[in-house]
C-alpha positions in Angstrom: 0.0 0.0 0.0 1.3 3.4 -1.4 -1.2 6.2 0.1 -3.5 6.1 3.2 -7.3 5.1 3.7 -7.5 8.5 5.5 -5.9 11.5 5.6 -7.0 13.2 8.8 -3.4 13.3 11.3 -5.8 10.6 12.9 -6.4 8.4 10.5 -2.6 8.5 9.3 -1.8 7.7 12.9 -4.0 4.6 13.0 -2.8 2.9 10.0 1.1 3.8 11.2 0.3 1.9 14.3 -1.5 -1.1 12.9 1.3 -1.2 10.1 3.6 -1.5 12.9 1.8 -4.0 15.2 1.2 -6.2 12.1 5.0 -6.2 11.4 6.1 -6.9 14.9 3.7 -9.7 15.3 5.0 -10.6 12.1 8.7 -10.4 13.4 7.8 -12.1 16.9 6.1 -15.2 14.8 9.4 -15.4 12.9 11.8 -15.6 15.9 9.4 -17.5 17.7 9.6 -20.5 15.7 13.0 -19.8 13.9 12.3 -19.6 10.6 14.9 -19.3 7.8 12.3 -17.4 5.3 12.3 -13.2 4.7 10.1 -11.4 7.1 7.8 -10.6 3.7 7.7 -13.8 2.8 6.4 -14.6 6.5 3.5 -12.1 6.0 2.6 -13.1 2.5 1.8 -16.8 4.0 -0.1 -15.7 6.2 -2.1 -13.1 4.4 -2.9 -16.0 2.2 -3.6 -18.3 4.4 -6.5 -15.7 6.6 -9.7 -18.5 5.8 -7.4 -21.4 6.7 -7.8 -22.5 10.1 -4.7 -24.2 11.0 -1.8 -24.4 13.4 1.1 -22.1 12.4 3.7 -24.8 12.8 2.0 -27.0 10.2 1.1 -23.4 7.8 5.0 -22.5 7.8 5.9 -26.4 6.8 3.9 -26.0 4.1 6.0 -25.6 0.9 3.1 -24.9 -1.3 -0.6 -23.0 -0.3 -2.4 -24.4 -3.3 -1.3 -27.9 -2.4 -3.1 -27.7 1.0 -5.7 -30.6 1.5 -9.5 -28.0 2.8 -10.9 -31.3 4.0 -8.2 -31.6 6.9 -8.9 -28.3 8.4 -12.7 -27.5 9.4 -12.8 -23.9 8.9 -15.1 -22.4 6.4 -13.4 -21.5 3.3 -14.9 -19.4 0.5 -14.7 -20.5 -3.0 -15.6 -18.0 -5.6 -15.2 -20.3 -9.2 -16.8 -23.4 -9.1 
């Protein structure tokens, strides 16, 4: 994301601060269970992985998203083209 949602010195503020949080959680889940991948790369998993209710352990094994079996997992997952 290039510009902000809002542009009131409030609105800027907010969505500095949740950039940040999101980050640092980011960071912490990345120390936390030692992982050899880019920080980005850390937050792209998981951005794609938001409908997907599944441990982190097993979502960070996983080498491929798309290869993921839905039936293992029982969270809802929205399919758009079928």
């Amino acid at each position: 994301m290039k510009e902000f949602y809002g542009t009131s010195e409030n609105a800027v503020k907010i969505q500095i601060y949740a950039a940040i949080t999101a980050y640092c959680l980011v960071a912490i889940i990345k120390h936390d269970m030692k992982l050899e991948v880019d920080t980005y790369d850390v937050l792209r998993i998981l951005s794609a992985a938001l409908l997907v209710k599944m441990p982190l352990v097993d979502l960070m094994n996983i080498p491929d998203l798309e290869k993921t079996r839905p039936d293992k997992y029982t969270q809802l997952e929205l399919v758009f083209n079928e």
